[in-house]
C-alpha positions in Angstrom: -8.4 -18.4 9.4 -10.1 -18.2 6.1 -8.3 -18.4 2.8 -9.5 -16.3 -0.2 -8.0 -17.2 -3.9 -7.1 -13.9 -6.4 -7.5 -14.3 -10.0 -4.1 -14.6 -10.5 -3.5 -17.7 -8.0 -2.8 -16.2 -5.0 -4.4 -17.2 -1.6 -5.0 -14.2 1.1 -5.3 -15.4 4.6 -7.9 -13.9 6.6 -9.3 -13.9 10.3 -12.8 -12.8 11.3 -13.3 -11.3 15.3 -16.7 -11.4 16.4 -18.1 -11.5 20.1 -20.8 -13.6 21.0 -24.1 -12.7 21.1 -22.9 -9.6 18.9 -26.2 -9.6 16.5 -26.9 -7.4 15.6 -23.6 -5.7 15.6 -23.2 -2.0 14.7 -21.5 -2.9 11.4 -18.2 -4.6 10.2 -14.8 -2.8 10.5 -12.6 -3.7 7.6 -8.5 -3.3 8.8 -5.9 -3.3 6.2 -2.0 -3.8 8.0 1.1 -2.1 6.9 4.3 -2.7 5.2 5.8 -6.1 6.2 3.9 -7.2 9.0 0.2 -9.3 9.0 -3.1 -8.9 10.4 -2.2 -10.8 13.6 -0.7 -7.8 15.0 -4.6 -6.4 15.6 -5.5 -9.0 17.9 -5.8 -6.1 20.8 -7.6 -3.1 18.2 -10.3 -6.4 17.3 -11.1 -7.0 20.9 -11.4 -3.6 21.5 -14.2 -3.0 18.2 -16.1 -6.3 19.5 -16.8 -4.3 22.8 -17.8 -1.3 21.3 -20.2 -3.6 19.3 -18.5 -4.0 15.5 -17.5 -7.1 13.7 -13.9 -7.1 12.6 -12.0 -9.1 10.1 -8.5 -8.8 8.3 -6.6 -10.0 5.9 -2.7 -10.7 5.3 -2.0 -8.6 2.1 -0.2 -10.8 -1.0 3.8 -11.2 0.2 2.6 -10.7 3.6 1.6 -13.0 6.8 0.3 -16.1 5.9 -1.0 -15.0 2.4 1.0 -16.1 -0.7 2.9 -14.4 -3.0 6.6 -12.9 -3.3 7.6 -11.5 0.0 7.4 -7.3 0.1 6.4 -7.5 -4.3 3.1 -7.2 -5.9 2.7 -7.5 -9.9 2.0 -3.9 -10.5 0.5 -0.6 -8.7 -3.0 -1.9 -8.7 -3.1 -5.1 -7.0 -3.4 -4.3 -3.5 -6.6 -2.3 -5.0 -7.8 -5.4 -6.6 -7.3 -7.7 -3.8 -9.3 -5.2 -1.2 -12.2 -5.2 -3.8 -12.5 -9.2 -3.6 -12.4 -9.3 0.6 -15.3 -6.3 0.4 -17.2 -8.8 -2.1 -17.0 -11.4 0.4 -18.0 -9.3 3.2 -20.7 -8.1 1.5 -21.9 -11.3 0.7 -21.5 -12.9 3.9 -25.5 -12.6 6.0 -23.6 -11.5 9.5 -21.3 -9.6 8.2 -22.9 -7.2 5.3 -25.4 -6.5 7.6 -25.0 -2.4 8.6 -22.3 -0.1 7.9 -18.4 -1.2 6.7 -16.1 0.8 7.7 -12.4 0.3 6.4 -9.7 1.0 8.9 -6.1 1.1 7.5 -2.6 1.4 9.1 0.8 3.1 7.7 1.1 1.3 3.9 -2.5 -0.4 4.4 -4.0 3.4 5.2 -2.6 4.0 1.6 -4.1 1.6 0.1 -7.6 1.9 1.8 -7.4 6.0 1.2 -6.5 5.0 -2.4 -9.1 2.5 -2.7 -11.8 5.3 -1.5 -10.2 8.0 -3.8 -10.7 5.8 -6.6 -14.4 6.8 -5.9 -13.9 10.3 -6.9 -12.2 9.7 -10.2 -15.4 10.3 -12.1 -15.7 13.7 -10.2 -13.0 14.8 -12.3 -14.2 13.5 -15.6 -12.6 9.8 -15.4 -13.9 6.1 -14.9 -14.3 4.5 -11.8 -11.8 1.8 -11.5 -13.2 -1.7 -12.0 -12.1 -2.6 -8.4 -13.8 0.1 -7.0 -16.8 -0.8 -4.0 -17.8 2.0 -2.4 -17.7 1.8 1.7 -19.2 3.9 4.1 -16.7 5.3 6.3 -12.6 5.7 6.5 -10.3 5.1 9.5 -6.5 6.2 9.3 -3.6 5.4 11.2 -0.1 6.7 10.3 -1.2 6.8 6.4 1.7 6.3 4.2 0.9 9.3 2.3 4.8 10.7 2.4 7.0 8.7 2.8 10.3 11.3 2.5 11.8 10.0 -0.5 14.6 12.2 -1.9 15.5 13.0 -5.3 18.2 10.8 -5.0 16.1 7.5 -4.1 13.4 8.7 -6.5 15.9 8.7 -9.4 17.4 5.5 -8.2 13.7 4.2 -8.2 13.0 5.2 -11.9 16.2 3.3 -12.7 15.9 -0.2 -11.2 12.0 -0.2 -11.9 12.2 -1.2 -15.4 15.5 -3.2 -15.0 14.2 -5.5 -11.4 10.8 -4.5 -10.9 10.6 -7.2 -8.6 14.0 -7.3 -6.2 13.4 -7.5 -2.9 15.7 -5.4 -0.8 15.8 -4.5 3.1 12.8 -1.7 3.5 15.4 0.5 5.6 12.3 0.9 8.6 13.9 0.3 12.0 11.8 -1.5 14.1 12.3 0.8 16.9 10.7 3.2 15.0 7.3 1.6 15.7 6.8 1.9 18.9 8.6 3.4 22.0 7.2 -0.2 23.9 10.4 -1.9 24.2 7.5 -4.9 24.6 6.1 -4.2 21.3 9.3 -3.9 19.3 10.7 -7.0 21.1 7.7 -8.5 19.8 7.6 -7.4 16.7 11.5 -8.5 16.3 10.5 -11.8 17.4 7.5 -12.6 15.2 8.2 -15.0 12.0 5.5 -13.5 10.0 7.1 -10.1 10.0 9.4 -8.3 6.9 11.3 -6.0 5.6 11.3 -6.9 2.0 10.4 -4.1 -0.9 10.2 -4.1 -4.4 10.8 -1.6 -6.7 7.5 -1.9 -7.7 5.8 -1.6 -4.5 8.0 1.2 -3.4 6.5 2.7 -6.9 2.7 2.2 -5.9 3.9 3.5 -2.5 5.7 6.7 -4.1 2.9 7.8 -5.8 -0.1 6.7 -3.9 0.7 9.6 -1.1 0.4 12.3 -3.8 -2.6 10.9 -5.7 -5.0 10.9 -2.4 -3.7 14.1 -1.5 -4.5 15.3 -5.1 -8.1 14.4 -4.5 -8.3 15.2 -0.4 -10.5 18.7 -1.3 -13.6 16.5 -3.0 -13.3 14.0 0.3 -17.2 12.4 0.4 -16.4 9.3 2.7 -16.6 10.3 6.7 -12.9 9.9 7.8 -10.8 9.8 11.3 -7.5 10.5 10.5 -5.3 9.7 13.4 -1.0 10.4 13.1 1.9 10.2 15.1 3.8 13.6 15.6 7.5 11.9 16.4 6.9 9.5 13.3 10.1 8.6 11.4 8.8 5.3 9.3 6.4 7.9 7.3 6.7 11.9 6.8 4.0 13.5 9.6 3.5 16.3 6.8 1.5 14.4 4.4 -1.3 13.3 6.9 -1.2 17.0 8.2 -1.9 18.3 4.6 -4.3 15.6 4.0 -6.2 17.1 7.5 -5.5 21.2 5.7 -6.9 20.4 2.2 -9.8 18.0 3.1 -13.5 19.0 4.0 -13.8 19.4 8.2 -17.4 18.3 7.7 -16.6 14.9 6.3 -12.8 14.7 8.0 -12.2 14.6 11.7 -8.4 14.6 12.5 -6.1 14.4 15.6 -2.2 14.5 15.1 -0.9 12.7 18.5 2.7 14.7 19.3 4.7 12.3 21.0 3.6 9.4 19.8 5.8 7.1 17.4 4.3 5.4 13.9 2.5 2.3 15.6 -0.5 4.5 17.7 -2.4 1.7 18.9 0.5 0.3 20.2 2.1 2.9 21.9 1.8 3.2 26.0 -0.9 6.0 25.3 -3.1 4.1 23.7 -6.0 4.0 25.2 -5.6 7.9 24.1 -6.3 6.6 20.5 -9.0 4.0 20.8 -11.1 6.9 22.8 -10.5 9.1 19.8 -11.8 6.2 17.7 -14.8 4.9 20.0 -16.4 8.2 20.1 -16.0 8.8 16.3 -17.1 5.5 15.8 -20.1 6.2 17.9 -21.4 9.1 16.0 -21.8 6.9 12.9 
Protein backbone atom coordinates (compact mmCIF):
# COMPACT_ATOMS: atom_id res chain seq x y z
CA UNK A 1 0.00 0.00 0.00
CA UNK A 2 1.12 3.44 -1.04
CA UNK A 3 0.51 6.55 0.95
CA UNK A 4 -0.25 9.92 -0.86
CA UNK A 5 0.03 13.35 1.37
CA UNK A 6 -3.02 16.22 0.59
CA UNK A 7 -2.10 19.72 0.89
CA UNK A 8 -3.70 19.98 4.02
CA UNK A 9 -1.69 17.11 5.87
CA UNK A 10 -3.64 14.25 5.27
CA UNK A 11 -2.26 10.88 4.04
CA UNK A 12 -4.59 8.66 1.57
CA UNK A 13 -3.73 5.04 1.55
CA UNK A 14 -3.75 3.42 -1.70
CA UNK A 15 -3.32 -0.18 -3.32
CA UNK A 16 -2.33 -0.77 -6.86
CA UNK A 17 -3.72 -4.47 -8.62
CA UNK A 18 -1.75 -5.45 -11.55
CA UNK A 19 -1.26 -9.05 -13.12
CA UNK A 20 1.85 -10.13 -14.29
CA UNK A 21 3.00 -9.90 -17.49
CA UNK A 22 0.01 -7.37 -17.92
CA UNK A 23 2.05 -4.74 -20.39
CA UNK A 24 0.71 -3.50 -22.09
CA UNK A 25 -2.50 -3.44 -20.25
CA UNK A 26 -5.72 -2.04 -21.91
CA UNK A 27 -5.60 0.98 -19.55
CA UNK A 28 -5.96 1.72 -15.77
CA UNK A 29 -9.38 1.57 -13.96
CA UNK A 30 -9.59 4.17 -11.24
CA UNK A 31 -12.33 2.80 -8.22
CA UNK A 32 -13.58 5.31 -5.76
CA UNK A 33 -15.47 3.23 -2.49
CA UNK A 34 -18.56 4.41 -0.75
CA UNK A 35 -19.67 5.81 2.39
CA UNK A 36 -17.79 4.23 5.47
CA UNK A 37 -16.15 1.39 4.12
CA UNK A 38 -12.31 1.30 2.20
CA UNK A 39 -10.86 0.12 -0.90
CA UNK A 40 -10.14 -3.32 0.47
CA UNK A 41 -13.57 -4.38 -0.11
CA UNK A 42 -12.64 -4.53 -4.16
CA UNK A 43 -10.17 -7.11 -3.82
CA UNK A 44 -12.64 -9.60 -6.01
CA UNK A 45 -13.84 -6.50 -8.78
CA UNK A 46 -9.57 -5.91 -9.04
CA UNK A 47 -8.96 -9.51 -9.93
CA UNK A 48 -11.64 -9.59 -12.11
CA UNK A 49 -10.24 -6.17 -14.29
CA UNK A 50 -6.59 -7.83 -14.21
CA UNK A 51 -8.15 -10.68 -16.28
CA UNK A 52 -9.89 -8.77 -18.60
CA UNK A 53 -6.52 -6.95 -19.02
CA UNK A 54 -6.75 -3.37 -16.96
CA UNK A 55 -4.63 -2.14 -14.18
CA UNK A 56 -6.50 -1.24 -11.11
CA UNK A 57 -5.69 0.86 -8.14
CA UNK A 58 -7.81 2.49 -5.16
CA UNK A 59 -7.65 4.66 -2.67
CA UNK A 60 -9.12 4.90 1.05
CA UNK A 61 -10.98 8.37 0.91
CA UNK A 62 -9.93 10.96 3.89
CA UNK A 63 -11.88 9.53 7.32
CA UNK A 64 -11.99 6.30 5.60
CA UNK A 65 -9.83 2.85 5.61
CA UNK A 66 -6.40 3.34 6.39
CA UNK A 67 -6.31 7.03 5.14
CA UNK A 68 -6.21 9.86 7.77
CA UNK A 69 -8.52 12.27 8.75
CA UNK A 70 -11.79 12.61 10.99
CA UNK A 71 -13.77 9.49 10.60
CA UNK A 72 -17.13 10.01 8.17
CA UNK A 73 -15.97 14.42 8.00
CA UNK A 74 -14.26 16.19 5.32
CA UNK A 75 -13.40 20.17 5.60
CA UNK A 76 -15.94 21.29 3.09
CA UNK A 77 -17.96 20.03 -0.11
CA UNK A 78 -14.95 20.05 -2.30
CA UNK A 79 -12.39 17.87 -0.84
CA UNK A 80 -13.21 14.60 -1.92
CA UNK A 81 -12.94 16.47 -5.57
CA UNK A 82 -9.55 17.75 -4.63
CA UNK A 83 -8.17 14.57 -3.30
CA UNK A 84 -9.42 12.52 -6.64
CA UNK A 85 -7.52 15.16 -8.69
CA UNK A 86 -4.05 14.44 -6.82
CA UNK A 87 -4.49 10.23 -7.18
CA UNK A 88 -5.32 11.08 -11.18
CA UNK A 89 -1.93 13.20 -11.09
CA UNK A 90 -0.08 10.38 -9.77
CA UNK A 91 -1.54 7.94 -12.10
CA UNK A 92 -0.92 10.01 -14.80
CA UNK A 93 2.50 10.33 -13.90
CA UNK A 94 3.28 6.99 -13.16
CA UNK A 95 5.09 5.09 -16.92
CA UNK A 96 2.78 1.73 -16.29
CA UNK A 97 0.06 3.18 -15.28
CA UNK A 98 -0.74 6.50 -17.56
CA UNK A 99 -0.16 4.46 -20.33
CA UNK A 100 -3.78 4.05 -22.35
CA UNK A 101 -7.19 4.93 -21.31
CA UNK A 102 -8.31 5.73 -17.28
CA UNK A 103 -11.37 4.88 -16.70
CA UNK A 104 -12.94 5.95 -13.16
CA UNK A 105 -15.18 3.45 -11.64
CA UNK A 106 -17.17 4.68 -8.47
CA UNK A 107 -19.49 2.92 -5.97
CA UNK A 108 -22.70 4.40 -3.94
CA UNK A 109 -21.04 7.81 -2.20
CA UNK A 110 -17.68 7.28 -4.39
CA UNK A 111 -20.01 7.11 -7.74
CA UNK A 112 -21.01 10.76 -6.51
CA UNK A 113 -17.97 11.94 -6.24
CA UNK A 114 -16.50 10.48 -9.52
CA UNK A 115 -19.89 11.67 -11.45
CA UNK A 116 -19.26 14.99 -9.83
CA UNK A 117 -15.72 15.10 -10.50
CA UNK A 118 -16.67 14.43 -14.43
CA UNK A 119 -19.50 17.05 -14.31
CA UNK A 120 -17.15 19.53 -13.19
CA UNK A 121 -16.00 19.14 -16.89
CA UNK A 122 -19.10 20.59 -18.21
CA UNK A 123 -19.20 23.69 -16.06
CA UNK A 124 -17.74 25.85 -18.78
CA UNK A 125 -20.51 24.50 -21.16
CA UNK A 126 -22.71 26.58 -19.26
CA UNK A 127 -20.74 29.72 -19.19
CA UNK A 128 -18.59 28.88 -15.78
CA UNK A 129 -14.82 27.89 -14.94
CA UNK A 130 -13.63 24.61 -14.76
CA UNK A 131 -12.84 23.78 -11.29
CA UNK A 132 -9.10 23.85 -10.39
CA UNK A 133 -9.33 20.12 -9.52
CA UNK A 134 -10.72 19.17 -12.52
CA UNK A 135 -8.57 16.27 -14.89
CA UNK A 136 -10.48 15.12 -17.44
CA UNK A 137 -10.75 11.09 -17.80
CA UNK A 138 -11.83 9.08 -20.43
CA UNK A 139 -14.57 7.01 -19.44
CA UNK A 140 -17.25 6.66 -16.28
CA UNK A 141 -18.35 3.49 -14.42
CA UNK A 142 -21.34 3.64 -11.86
CA UNK A 143 -22.48 1.44 -9.30
CA UNK A 144 -25.39 2.34 -7.03
CA UNK A 145 -24.48 6.34 -7.45
CA UNK A 146 -25.52 8.22 -4.47
CA UNK A 147 -27.34 10.60 -6.60
CA UNK A 148 -30.70 10.53 -4.19
CA UNK A 149 -30.36 9.76 -1.26
CA UNK A 150 -34.32 10.24 0.01
CA UNK A 151 -33.80 12.89 2.40
CA UNK A 152 -37.05 14.48 3.63
CA UNK A 153 -37.93 17.95 4.41
CA UNK A 154 -37.63 17.15 7.80
CA UNK A 155 -33.83 15.93 7.73
CA UNK A 156 -33.08 18.60 5.16
CA UNK A 157 -34.17 21.27 7.58
CA UNK A 158 -32.54 19.58 10.48
CA UNK A 159 -29.35 19.56 8.12
CA UNK A 160 -29.50 23.38 7.45
CA UNK A 161 -29.65 23.77 11.25
CA UNK A 162 -26.73 21.75 12.66
CA UNK A 163 -24.50 22.66 9.55
CA UNK A 164 -23.43 26.03 10.67
CA UNK A 165 -23.64 25.15 14.55
CA UNK A 166 -21.39 21.34 14.27
CA UNK A 167 -20.37 21.12 10.77
CA UNK A 168 -18.21 18.43 11.80
CA UNK A 169 -20.27 15.88 14.37
CA UNK A 170 -20.07 12.61 13.64
CA UNK A 171 -23.28 10.77 14.05
CA UNK A 172 -24.48 7.00 13.21
CA UNK A 173 -25.12 7.24 9.14
CA UNK A 174 -28.57 5.28 9.86
CA UNK A 175 -27.48 2.62 6.69
CA UNK A 176 -28.13 -0.97 7.87
CA UNK A 177 -25.65 -3.22 6.88
CA UNK A 178 -28.13 -5.65 5.68
CA UNK A 179 -29.04 -3.35 3.24
CA UNK A 180 -25.89 -4.04 1.26
CA UNK A 181 -26.15 -7.21 0.24
CA UNK A 182 -28.65 -10.12 0.58
CA UNK A 183 -25.11 -12.47 1.15
CA UNK A 184 -25.47 -13.15 4.71
CA UNK A 185 -21.48 -13.86 3.86
CA UNK A 186 -20.90 -10.38 2.75
CA UNK A 187 -22.80 -8.57 5.49
CA UNK A 188 -21.15 -10.83 8.16
CA UNK A 189 -18.10 -9.63 6.63
CA UNK A 190 -18.69 -6.42 6.32
CA UNK A 191 -19.91 -6.41 10.20
CA UNK A 192 -16.81 -7.90 11.03
CA UNK A 193 -14.27 -5.69 9.28
CA UNK A 194 -12.32 -2.95 11.59
CA UNK A 195 -11.88 -0.53 8.78
CA UNK A 196 -15.55 -0.17 8.20
CA UNK A 197 -18.10 3.05 9.56
CA UNK A 198 -20.87 4.55 9.96
CA UNK A 199 -19.82 7.96 10.94
CA UNK A 200 -21.31 11.35 9.02
CA UNK A 201 -20.96 14.76 9.32
CA UNK A 202 -23.15 17.42 8.67
CA UNK A 203 -20.90 18.46 6.29
CA UNK A 204 -20.54 15.46 4.25
CA UNK A 205 -24.15 14.68 4.44
CA UNK A 206 -24.22 18.41 2.79
CA UNK A 207 -21.82 17.63 -0.19
CA UNK A 208 -23.86 14.32 -0.33
CA UNK A 209 -27.29 16.29 -0.40
CA UNK A 210 -26.48 18.30 -3.09
CA UNK A 211 -24.13 16.43 -5.22
CA UNK A 212 -27.17 14.05 -6.43
CA UNK A 213 -28.97 17.05 -7.91
CA UNK A 214 -25.96 18.93 -9.35
CA UNK A 215 -24.94 15.81 -11.76
CA UNK A 216 -28.39 15.31 -12.59
CA UNK A 217 -28.56 19.10 -13.44
CA UNK A 218 -25.85 18.56 -15.98
CA UNK A 219 -26.82 14.66 -17.07
CA UNK A 220 -28.43 16.14 -20.75
CA UNK A 221 -24.68 17.61 -21.83
CA UNK A 222 -23.08 14.05 -20.67
CA UNK A 223 -19.61 13.89 -23.05
CA UNK A 224 -17.70 11.07 -20.98
CA UNK A 225 -18.79 7.26 -22.11
CA UNK A 226 -20.62 5.93 -19.01
CA UNK A 227 -22.10 2.42 -17.67
CA UNK A 228 -24.38 3.08 -15.19
CA UNK A 229 -25.29 0.07 -13.31
CA UNK A 230 -28.24 0.22 -10.13
CA UNK A 231 -29.85 -2.00 -7.87
CA UNK A 232 -33.80 -2.03 -8.20
CA UNK A 233 -34.46 -3.29 -4.31
CA UNK A 234 -31.97 -0.52 -3.09
CA UNK A 235 -32.81 1.04 0.30
CA UNK A 236 -29.11 2.74 1.25
CA UNK A 237 -29.75 5.15 -1.91
CA UNK A 238 -33.18 6.30 -3.78
CA UNK A 239 -33.27 3.81 -7.23
CA UNK A 240 -34.99 7.03 -8.79
CA UNK A 241 -32.10 9.21 -9.15
CA UNK A 242 -29.82 6.76 -11.21
CA UNK A 243 -33.09 6.03 -13.24
CA UNK A 244 -33.45 9.79 -14.11
CA UNK A 245 -29.77 10.12 -14.56
CA UNK A 246 -30.34 6.95 -17.42
CA UNK A 247 -33.94 9.31 -18.80
CA UNK A 248 -32.11 12.74 -19.11
CA UNK A 249 -28.63 11.61 -20.27
CA UNK A 250 -27.47 11.07 -24.05
CA UNK A 251 -27.99 7.01 -24.97
CA UNK A 252 -25.06 7.51 -27.30
CA UNK A 253 -22.53 8.41 -24.59
CA UNK A 254 -24.63 6.43 -21.57
CA UNK A 255 -25.26 2.80 -21.45
CA UNK A 256 -27.49 1.82 -18.43
CA UNK A 257 -28.85 -1.42 -16.80
CA UNK A 258 -31.07 -1.13 -13.60
CA UNK A 259 -30.63 -4.80 -11.92
CA UNK A 260 -34.40 -5.50 -10.23
CA UNK A 261 -33.72 -7.61 -7.42
CA UNK A 262 -30.60 -6.76 -6.58
CA UNK A 263 -29.70 -4.86 -3.16
CA UNK A 264 -27.14 -1.58 -3.02
CA UNK A 265 -23.71 -3.67 -3.09
CA UNK A 266 -24.04 -5.28 -6.98
CA UNK A 267 -20.78 -6.72 -7.16
CA UNK A 268 -21.39 -8.36 -4.20
CA UNK A 269 -24.57 -9.73 -4.56
CA UNK A 270 -25.05 -13.71 -5.49
CA UNK A 271 -25.75 -12.51 -9.13
CA UNK A 272 -22.87 -11.10 -9.70
CA UNK A 273 -21.21 -12.45 -12.24
CA UNK A 274 -24.62 -10.82 -13.94
CA UNK A 275 -22.85 -7.43 -13.33
CA UNK A 276 -19.17 -7.96 -14.11
CA UNK A 277 -20.61 -9.32 -17.76
CA UNK A 278 -22.40 -6.14 -18.10
CA UNK A 279 -19.14 -4.36 -17.27
CA UNK A 280 -16.59 -6.73 -19.39
CA UNK A 281 -18.46 -6.24 -22.52
CA UNK A 282 -18.76 -2.44 -22.03
CA UNK A 283 -15.37 -2.38 -21.05
CA UNK A 284 -14.51 -4.20 -24.15
CA UNK A 285 -15.99 -1.85 -26.57
CA UNK A 286 -13.73 0.98 -25.34
Amino acid sequence: MRTLKTDDGIPLHWRQWSKPGLDPARGTVLIVHGLGEHIGRYEHVAAKLNNWGWHVLGYDQRGHGASGGARGDLPHGQRFAQDLALVIDEVRADPLLGQGPLVLLGHSMGGLVAASFVAGGLLSSSGGALPSWFRPVDALVLSSPALDVGMSAFQKGLLSLTLPLLPHLAVGNGLKPAWISRSQAVVQAYQRDPLVHNRITPTLARMIADGGPQVLEHAHEWVVPTLLLWAGADRCVVPAGSAAFAQAAPKAVVQTHCFEPLFHEIFNEPEQEQVFDRLQAWLAAR
